[in-house]
C-alpha positions in Angstrom: 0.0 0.0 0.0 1.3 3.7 -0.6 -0.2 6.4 1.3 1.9 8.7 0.7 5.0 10.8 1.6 5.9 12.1 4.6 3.4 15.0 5.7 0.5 13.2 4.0 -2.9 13.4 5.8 -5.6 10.8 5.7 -7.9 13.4 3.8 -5.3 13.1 1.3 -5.4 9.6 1.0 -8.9 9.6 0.7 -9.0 11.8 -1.9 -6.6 10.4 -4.2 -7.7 6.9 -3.3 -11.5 8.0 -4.3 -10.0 9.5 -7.6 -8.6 6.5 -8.2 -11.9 4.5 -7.4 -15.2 4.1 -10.4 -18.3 4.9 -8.4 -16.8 6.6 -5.5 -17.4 10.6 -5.1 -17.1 12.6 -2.9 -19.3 15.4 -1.1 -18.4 17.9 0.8 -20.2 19.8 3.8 -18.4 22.3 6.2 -15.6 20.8 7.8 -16.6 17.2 6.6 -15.8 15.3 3.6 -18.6 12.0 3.0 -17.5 9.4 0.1 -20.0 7.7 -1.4 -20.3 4.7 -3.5 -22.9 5.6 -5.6 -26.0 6.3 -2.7 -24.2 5.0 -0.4 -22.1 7.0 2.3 -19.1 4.4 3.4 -16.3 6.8 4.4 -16.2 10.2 6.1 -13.8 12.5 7.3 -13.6 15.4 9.2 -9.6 16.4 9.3 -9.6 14.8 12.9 -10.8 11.4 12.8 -12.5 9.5 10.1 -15.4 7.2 10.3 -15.6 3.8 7.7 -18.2 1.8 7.3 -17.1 -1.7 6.8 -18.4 -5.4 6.6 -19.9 -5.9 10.3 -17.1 -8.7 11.1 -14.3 -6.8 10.0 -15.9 -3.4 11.9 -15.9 -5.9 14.9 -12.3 -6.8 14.3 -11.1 -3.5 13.4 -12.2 -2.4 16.9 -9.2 -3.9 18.6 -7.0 -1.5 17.1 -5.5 1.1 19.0 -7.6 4.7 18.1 -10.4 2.7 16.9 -13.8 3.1 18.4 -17.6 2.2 17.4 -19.0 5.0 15.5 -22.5 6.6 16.8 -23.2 6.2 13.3 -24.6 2.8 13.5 -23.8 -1.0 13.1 -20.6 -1.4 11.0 -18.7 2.0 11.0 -15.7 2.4 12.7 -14.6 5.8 14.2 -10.6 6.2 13.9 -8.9 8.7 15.7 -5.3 8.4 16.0 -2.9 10.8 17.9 -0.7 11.4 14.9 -0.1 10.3 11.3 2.4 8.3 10.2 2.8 6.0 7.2 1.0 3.0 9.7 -1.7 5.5 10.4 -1.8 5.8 6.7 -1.4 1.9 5.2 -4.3 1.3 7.9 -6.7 4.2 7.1 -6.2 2.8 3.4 -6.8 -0.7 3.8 -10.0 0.2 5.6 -11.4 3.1 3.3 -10.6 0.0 -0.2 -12.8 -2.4 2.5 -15.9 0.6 3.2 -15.8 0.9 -0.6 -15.9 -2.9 -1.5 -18.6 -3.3 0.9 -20.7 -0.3 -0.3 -21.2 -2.2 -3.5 -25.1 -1.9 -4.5 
C-alpha cells in the first residue's frame, strides 16, 4: 500500500484513493468530507478522525485497534482517531477506506 510521503494526511489519502476509485465521489459539507459509493455513504472524514463503514465482522475486528472506536453512526462504522499520522496510520486508514468501498457495493 502507498499512502503517501511524509506529511500526507488521511484526507489526502482519501482523496486520491476516491479518484482513483469508479463509483466513488465525494461530497463535501463544512468541515466534513462524505464518500460515497454511488448512494451509499461508506467513508467520512472530518480532518480529525475518520469514520468507515465496513463489513460488520471486519468493523468488529477492526475495533481492537488502537484509536479505533464504534462510531454513533450505526452498526458497521468504525470511528478512527489516532494521535498522529504516520505512514502506519496511513497503510491502515487505506486498507480500511478499499474495505468501506468494497462493501458499499449496491
Amino acid at each position: 500500500m502507498n499512502g503517501g510521503g511524509a506529511g500526507a494526511t488521511m484526507a489526502d489519502l482519501f482523496a486520491r484513493l476516491a479518484a482513483d476509485l469508479d463509483s466513488a465521489s465525494a461530497h463535501h459539507l463544512d468541515d466534513v468530507i462524505e464518500y460515497r459509493r454511488d448512494d451509499v455513504a461508506f467513508a467520512i472524514t472530518d480532518g480529525r478522525a475518520i469514520e468507515l463503514r465496513l463489513d460488520p465482522d471486519v468493523a468488529e475486528a477492526v475495533e481492537a485497534t488502537p484509536n479505533v472506536s464504534a462510531s454513533r453512526r450505526g452498526g458497521g462504522w468504525i470511528r478512527f482517531a489516532p494521535p498522529t499520522v504516520d505512514q502506519f496510520v496511513l497503510d491502515r486508514a487505506e486498507a480500511w477506506f478499499l474495505s468501506a468501498w468494497r462493501a458499499a457495493e449496491s
